[in-house]
C-alpha positions as CSV (number, residue, x, y, z in Angstrom):
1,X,118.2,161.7,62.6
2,X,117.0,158.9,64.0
3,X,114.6,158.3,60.3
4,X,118.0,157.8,58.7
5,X,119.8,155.6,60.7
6,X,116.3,153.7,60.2
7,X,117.0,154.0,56.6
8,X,120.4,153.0,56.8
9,X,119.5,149.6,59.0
10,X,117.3,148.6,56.3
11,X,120.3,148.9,53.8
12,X,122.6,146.7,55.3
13,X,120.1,144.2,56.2
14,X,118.9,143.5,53.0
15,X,122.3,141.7,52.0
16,X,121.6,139.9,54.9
17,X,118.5,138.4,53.6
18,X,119.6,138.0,50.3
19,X,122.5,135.6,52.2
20,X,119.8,133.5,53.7
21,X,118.2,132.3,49.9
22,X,114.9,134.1,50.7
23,X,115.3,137.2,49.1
24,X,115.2,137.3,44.9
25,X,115.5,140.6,43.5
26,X,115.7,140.7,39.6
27,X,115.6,143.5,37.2
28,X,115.2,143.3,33.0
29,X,115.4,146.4,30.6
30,X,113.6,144.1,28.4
31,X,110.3,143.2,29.4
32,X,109.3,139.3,28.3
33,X,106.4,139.7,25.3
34,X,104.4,137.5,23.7
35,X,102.9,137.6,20.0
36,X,99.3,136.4,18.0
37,X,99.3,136.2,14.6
38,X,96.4,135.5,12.4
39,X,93.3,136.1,10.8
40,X,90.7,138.6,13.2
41,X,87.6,137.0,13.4
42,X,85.9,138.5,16.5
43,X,86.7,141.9,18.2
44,X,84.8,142.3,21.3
45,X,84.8,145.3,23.7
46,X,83.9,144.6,27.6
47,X,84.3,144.7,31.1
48,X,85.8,143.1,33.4
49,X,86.7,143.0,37.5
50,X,90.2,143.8,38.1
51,X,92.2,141.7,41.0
52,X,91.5,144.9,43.0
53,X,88.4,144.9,42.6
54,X,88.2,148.2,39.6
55,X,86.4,147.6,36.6
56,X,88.5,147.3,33.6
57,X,87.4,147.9,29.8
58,X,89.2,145.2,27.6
59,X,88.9,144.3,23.8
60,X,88.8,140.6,23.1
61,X,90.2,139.6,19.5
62,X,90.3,136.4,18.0
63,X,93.1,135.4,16.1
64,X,92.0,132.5,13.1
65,X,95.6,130.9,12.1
66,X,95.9,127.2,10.3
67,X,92.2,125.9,12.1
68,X,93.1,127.1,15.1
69,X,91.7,130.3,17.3
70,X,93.1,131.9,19.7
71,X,91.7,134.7,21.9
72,X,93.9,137.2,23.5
73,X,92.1,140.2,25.8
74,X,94.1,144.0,25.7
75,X,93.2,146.9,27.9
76,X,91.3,149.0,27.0
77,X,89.3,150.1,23.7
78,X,91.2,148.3,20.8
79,X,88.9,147.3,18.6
80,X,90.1,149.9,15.6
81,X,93.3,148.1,15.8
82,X,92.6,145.1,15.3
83,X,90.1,145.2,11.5
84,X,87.9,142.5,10.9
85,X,89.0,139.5,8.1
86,X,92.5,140.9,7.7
87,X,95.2,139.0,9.4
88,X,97.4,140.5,11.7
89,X,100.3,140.2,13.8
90,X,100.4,141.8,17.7
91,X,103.6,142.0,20.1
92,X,101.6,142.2,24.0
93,X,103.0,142.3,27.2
94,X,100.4,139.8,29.1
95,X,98.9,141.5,31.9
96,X,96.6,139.9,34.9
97,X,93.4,141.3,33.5
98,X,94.5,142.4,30.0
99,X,97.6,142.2,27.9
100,X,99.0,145.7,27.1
101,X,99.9,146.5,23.2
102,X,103.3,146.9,22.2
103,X,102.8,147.1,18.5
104,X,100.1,146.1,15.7
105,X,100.8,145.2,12.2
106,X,98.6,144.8,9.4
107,X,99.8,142.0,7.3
């Protein structure tokens, strides 16, 4: 009993909070991605140390697109993805350590 009316008391102050301008809560069903286009050039499998402390295997590809490069790391083993000298469009969800693939296109 007395759990619940703990749960309860943490309900109804949580409005409270929200009332002071120190609370944000916010929620999406779309989660913001980013996208790299270009020409693969390097494909690159390592490690790295997460924020907690975990090691993390990540693929490094650079993108080659109008003189520019641009190098994007993904989680985990990628590297078949991505081929080498063909040009290619990825949609990513950047990540802390490593963006996370939503889609690769061959184009």
């Amino acid at each position: 009993m007395e759990r619940l009316f703990s749960v309860l008391l943490a309900i109804c102050f949580i409005p409270l909070c929200a009332g002071c301008g120190n609370v944000f809560l916010s929620a999406s069903s779309q989660p913001s991605f980013s996208t790299a286009t270009g020409l693969v050039s390097v494909v690159q499998l390592s490690t790295v140390i997460g924020r907690d402390g975990t090691t993390v295997q990540v693929t490094f590809v650079t993108f080659l697109q109008e003189g520019t490069s641009s190098t994007v790391g993904f989680c985990g083993d990628q590297g078949s993805r991505f081929p080498i000298n063909l040009a290619v469009r990825t949609d990513f969800i950047p990540g802390q350590s490593c963006s996370s693939i939503l889609v690769v296109v061959i184009i």
